[in-house]
C-alpha positions in Angstrom: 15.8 -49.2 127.7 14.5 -49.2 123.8 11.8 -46.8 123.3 9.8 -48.4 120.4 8.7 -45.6 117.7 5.1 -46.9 118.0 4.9 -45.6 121.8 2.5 -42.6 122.0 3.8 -39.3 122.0 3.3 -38.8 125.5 4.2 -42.2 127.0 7.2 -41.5 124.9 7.8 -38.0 126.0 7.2 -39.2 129.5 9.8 -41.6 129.6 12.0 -39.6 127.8 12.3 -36.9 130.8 14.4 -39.2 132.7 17.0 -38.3 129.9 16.6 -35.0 129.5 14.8 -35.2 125.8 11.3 -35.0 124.5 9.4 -35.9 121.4 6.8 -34.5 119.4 5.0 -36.4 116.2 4.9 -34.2 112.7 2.0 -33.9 111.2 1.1 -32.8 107.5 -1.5 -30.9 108.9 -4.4 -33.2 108.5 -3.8 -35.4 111.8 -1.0 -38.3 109.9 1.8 -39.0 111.3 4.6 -38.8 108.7 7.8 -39.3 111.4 8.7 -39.3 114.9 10.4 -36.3 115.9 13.5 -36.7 118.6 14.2 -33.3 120.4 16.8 -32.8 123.6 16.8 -30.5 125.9 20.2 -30.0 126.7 22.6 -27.7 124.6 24.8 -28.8 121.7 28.6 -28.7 122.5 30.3 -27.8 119.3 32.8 -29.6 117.6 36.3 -27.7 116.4 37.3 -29.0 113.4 40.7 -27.6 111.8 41.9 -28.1 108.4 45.0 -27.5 107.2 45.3 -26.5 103.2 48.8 -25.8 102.0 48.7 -22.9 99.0 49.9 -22.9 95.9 49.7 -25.5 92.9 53.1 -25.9 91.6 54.1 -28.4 94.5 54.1 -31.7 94.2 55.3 -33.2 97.4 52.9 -34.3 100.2 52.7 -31.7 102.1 50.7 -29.9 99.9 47.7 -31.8 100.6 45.0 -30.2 102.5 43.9 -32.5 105.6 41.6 -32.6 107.7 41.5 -33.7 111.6 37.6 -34.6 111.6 37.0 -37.3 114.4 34.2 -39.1 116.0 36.1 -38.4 119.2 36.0 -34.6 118.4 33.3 -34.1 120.3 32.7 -35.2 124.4 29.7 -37.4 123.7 29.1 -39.0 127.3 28.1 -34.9 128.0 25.0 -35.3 125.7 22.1 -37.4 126.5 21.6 -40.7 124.8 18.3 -41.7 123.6 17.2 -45.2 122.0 15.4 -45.5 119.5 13.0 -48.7 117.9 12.3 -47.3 114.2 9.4 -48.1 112.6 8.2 -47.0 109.2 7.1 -43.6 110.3 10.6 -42.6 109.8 12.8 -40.8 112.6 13.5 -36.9 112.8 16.1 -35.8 114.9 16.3 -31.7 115.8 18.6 -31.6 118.5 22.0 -33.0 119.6 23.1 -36.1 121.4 23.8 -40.0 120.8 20.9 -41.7 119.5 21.1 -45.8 119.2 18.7 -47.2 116.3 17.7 -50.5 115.6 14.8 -51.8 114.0 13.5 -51.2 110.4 12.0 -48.5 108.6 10.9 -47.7 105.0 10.9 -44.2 105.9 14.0 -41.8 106.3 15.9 -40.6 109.2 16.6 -37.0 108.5 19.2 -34.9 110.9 18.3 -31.3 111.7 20.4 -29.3 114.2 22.6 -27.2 114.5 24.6 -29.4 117.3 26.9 -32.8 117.4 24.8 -35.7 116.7 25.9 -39.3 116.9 23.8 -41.7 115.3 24.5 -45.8 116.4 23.4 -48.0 113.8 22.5 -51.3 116.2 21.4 -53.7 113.5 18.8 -51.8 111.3 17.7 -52.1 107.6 16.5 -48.5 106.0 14.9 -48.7 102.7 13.4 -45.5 102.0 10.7 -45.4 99.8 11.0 -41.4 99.8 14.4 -40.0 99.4 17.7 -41.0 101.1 17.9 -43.2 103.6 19.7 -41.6 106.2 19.7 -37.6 105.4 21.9 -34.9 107.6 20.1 -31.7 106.2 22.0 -30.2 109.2 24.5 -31.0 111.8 27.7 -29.4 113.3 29.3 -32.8 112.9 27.4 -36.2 112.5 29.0 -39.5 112.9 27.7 -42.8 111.7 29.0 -45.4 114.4 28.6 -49.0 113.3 28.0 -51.0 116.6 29.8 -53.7 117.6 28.7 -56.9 115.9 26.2 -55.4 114.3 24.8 -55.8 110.4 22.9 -52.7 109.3 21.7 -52.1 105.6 20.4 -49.2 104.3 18.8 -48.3 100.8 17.1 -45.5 98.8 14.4 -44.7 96.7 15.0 -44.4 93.0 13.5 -41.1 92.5 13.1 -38.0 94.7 11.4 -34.3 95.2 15.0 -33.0 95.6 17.7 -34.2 93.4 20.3 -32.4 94.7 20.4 -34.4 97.4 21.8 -37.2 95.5 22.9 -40.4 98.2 21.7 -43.3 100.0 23.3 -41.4 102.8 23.5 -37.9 103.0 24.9 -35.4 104.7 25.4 -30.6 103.6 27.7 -31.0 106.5 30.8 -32.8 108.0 30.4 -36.6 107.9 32.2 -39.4 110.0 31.8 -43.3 109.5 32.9 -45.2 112.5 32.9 -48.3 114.6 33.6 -52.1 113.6 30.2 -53.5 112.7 29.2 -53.8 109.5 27.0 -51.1 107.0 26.0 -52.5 103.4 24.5 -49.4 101.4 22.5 -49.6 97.9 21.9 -46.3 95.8 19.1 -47.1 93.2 19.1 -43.0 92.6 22.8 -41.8 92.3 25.6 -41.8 94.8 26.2 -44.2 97.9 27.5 -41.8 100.6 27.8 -38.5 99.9 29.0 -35.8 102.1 28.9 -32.2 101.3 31.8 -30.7 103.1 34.4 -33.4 105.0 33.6 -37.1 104.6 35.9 -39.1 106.7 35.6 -43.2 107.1 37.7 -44.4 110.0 36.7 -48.0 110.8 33.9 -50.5 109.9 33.3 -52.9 107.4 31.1 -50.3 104.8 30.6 -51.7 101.0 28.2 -49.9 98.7 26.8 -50.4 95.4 25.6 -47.6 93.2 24.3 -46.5 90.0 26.2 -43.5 90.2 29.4 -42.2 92.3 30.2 -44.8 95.2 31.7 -42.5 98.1 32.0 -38.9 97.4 33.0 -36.0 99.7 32.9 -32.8 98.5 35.4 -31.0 100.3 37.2 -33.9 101.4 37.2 -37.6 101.4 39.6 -39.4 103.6 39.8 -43.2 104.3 41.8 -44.5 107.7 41.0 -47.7 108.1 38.2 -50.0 108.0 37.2 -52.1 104.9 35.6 -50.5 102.5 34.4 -52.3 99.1 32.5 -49.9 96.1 30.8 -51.7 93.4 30.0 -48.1 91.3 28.7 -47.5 87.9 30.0 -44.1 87.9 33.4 -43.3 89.9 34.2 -45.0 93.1 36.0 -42.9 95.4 36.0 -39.1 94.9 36.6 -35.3 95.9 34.3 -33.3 94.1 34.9 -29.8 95.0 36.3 -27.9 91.5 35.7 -24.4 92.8 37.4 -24.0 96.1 41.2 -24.1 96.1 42.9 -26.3 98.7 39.4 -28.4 98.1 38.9 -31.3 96.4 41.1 -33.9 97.7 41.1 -37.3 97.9 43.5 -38.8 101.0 44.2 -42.8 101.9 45.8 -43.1 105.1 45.2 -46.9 106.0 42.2 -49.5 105.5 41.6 -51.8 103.6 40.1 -51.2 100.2 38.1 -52.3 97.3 37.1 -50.8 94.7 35.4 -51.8 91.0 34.0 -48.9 88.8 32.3 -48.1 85.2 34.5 -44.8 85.3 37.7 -43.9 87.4 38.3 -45.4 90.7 39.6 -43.0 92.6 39.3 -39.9 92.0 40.0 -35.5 93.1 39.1 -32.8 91.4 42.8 -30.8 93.2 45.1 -34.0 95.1 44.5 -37.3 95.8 47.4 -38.5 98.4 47.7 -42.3 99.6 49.8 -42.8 102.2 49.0 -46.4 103.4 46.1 -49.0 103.3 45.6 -51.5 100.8 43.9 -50.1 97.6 42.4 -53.4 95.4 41.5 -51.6 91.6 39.7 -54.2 90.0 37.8 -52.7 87.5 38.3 -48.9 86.2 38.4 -47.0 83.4 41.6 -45.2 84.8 42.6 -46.4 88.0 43.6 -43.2 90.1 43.5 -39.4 88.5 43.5 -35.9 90.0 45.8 -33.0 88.9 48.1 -33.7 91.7 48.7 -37.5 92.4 51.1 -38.0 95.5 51.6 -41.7 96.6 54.0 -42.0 99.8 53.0 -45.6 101.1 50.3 -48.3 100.7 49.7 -51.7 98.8 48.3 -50.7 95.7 46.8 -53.2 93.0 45.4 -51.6 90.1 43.3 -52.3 87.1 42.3 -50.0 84.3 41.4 -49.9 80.7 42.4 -46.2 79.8 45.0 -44.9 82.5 46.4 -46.8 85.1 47.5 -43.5 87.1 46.8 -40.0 85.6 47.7 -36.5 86.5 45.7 -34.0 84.4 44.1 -30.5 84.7 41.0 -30.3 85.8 38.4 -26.6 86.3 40.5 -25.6 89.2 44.0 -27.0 88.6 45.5 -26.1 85.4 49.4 -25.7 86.5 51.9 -27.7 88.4 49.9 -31.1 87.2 52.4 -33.7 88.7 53.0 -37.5 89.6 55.2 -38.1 92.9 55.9 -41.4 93.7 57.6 -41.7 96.9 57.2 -44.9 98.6 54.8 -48.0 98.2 54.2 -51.1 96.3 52.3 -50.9 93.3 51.3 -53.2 90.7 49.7 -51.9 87.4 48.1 -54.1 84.9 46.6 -52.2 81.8 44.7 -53.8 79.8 45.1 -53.6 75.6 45.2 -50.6 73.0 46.4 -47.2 73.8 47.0 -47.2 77.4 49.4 -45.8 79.7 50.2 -47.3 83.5 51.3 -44.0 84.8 50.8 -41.0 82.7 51.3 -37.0 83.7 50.3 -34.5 81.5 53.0 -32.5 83.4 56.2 -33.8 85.9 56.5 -37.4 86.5 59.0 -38.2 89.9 59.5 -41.4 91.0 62.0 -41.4 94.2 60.9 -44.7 96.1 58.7 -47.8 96.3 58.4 -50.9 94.5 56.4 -50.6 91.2 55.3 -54.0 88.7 53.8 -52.6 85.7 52.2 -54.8 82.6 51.1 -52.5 79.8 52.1 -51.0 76.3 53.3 -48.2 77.7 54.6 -47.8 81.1 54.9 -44.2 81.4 53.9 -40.8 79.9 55.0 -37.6 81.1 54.3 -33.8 79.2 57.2 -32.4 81.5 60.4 -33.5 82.8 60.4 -37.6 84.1 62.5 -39.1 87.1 63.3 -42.4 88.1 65.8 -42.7 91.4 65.8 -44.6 94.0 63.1 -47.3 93.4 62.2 -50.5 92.2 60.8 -50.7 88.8 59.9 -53.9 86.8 58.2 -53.4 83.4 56.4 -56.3 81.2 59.4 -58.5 83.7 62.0 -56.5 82.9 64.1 -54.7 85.4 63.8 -50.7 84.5 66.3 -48.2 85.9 65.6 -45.2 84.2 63.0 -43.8 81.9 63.6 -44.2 78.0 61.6 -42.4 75.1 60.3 -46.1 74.5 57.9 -45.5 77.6 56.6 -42.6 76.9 53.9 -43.2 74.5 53.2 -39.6 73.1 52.9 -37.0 76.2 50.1 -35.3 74.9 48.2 -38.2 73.6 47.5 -40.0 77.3 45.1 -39.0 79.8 43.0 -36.3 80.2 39.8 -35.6 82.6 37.4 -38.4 81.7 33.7 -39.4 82.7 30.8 -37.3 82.5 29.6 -38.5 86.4 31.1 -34.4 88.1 29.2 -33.0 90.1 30.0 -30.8 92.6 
């Protein structure tokens, strides 16, 4: 039964027994309501999460990508209670752990606080905060985002806020999951669109955002499975943001299918970005995919860009072993005019596998040694079988660590 938000406390409190939960409103001491408060009663189970992060910086072969095995199914959800909830503009706050279904809509802001698993079940809701995020995980062991089925759920935020630090539509200091195969359309009018602090992982859905800022941006790490996901970002689209913390910072595509237009670079990791399947659509970027380490193993990957198609450079962290490793794959690079470079390294450049259709000036720019075996290479039409001093366009001339949109 849906337990509309506009209940009383204890009619709502009342029926909430039956489930093992109870409710309280918050007050800002002068008798208003400013959200309704969701509390269980039963324990949190915790979540494992293990991440793997291979040391060293001089690698450039996949395994040296640090993964991550964060799940919706990590945790045993049918052993925490499940409580539905009708929002209203009152806003929701949720303190304790458990499944909680939401429909309805709300100009206020559903904020997570706990120190348990929490599992939030967007069932056809619109959120347009008028203080803040939308959706804000302050703190969570794990929280996943589950799109029901058949569902269409938008959320937005305001355009200002007390704290700018916390900088997305959606929110989260902890690890993120986005799940499920309805649909979730998100508009940032402050900064970012989804922002997670530590892991942020998308595994199914249909999710698009729009931002003025960053579109999806995991700190620690961001890693897309599946789903289809579209970013329409000012700033970059897709990134890992974490410059401080070695075997941080990267970016991973294992599947889904993705779109992504940007005012800055497309996809981008501040240590590794690894793409080992999905489809990745660049249709507008300033460069296309950059990181210090760029390692592409598989995947259908279109790309556009007016700078760098593909660019391995240093950034605060990563200052050695910058490399490009192509292994497998089909890409196809269009660069548009001037002094631009479809694939540039400022370090090693190794191209063992994949199919590869480049249009540009210059199709490739290395600083260190350059390889070509084993693939399928077409430049401006031309079959290419090895890599000339024609297509190197100037090593130290291409790339570099553009946009000024880093945070961490």
């Amino acid at each position: 039964m849906k337990l509309p938000a506009t209940i009383t406390a204890s009619l709502l409190a009342g029926a909430l027994i039956l489930t093992g939960c109870s409710v309280s409103d918050a007050t800002d001491g002068t008798g208003t309501t400013d959200s309704t408060v969701v509390t269980e009663t039963t324990d949190a189970t915790d979540t494992t999460t293990d991440a793997t992060t291979a040391g060293g910086t001089e690698s450039t072969s996949s395994d040296t990508t640090s993964t991550s095995t964060l799940s919706a199914t990590d945790v045993d959800w049918d052993a925490l209670p499940t409580t539905d909830v009708a929002l209203t503009d009152d806003g929701l706050t949720i303190t304790e752990a458990g499944t909680y279904v939401l429909s309805g809509s709300s100009t206020g802001q559903v904020v997570v606080d706990t120190d348990g698993d929490v599992r939030l079940i967007l069932d056809g809701v619109d959120i347009a905060s008028t203080d803040g995020a939308a959706i804000q995980i302050d703190a969570a062991e794990l929280t996943v985002v589950e799109l029901a089925d058949g569902s269409t759920n938008t959320v937005a935020d305001a355009d200002s806020r007390a704290d700018e630090e916390i900088d997305g539509a959606i929110y989260s200091a902890d690890d993120l999951v986005i799940t499920g195969s309805g649909e979730l359309s998100v508009t940032a009018t402050f900064a970012d669109g989804i922002v997670g602090k530590d892991d942020l992982t998308i595994e199914s859905g249909t999710v698009s955002v729009a931002s003025v800022d960053d579109g999806i941006r995991g700190k620690d790490t961001l890693t897309i499975t599946g789903g289809t996901v579209t970013v329409d970002a000012t700033g970059d689209g897709l990134k890992a943001s974490n410059s401080t913390d070695l075997g941080e910072g990267v970016l991973t595509i294992a599947g889904g299918d993705i779109t992504v237009s940007s005012g800055d670079d497309a996809v981008k990791a501040e240590q590794q970005v690894s793409i080992t399947g999905g489809t990745l659509d660049i249709t507008v970027s300033v460069e296309g995919i950059e990181a210090p380490v760029i390692v592409i193993d598989g995947g259908d990957i279109t790309l556009n860009a007016s700078d760098d198609g593909i660019n391995a450079a240093a950034s605060d962290i990563i200052t050695s072993g910058i490399a490009i490793t192509i292994n497998g794959g089909t890409l196809d690079i269009t660069m548009g005019s001037g002094d631009t470079d479809a694939i540039d390294a400022n370090g090693d450049l190794t191209i063992t596998g994949g199919t590869l259709d480049i249009t540009a000036q210059s199709a490739f720019d290395y600083d260190g040694s350059g390889t070509l075996t084993g693939a399928t290479v077409t430049v401006n039409g031309e079959a290419v079988t090895e890599m000339t001093g024609q297509m190197m366009g100037g090593g130290m001339g291409g790339g570099g660590m553009g946009g000024g949109h880093d945070r961490p």
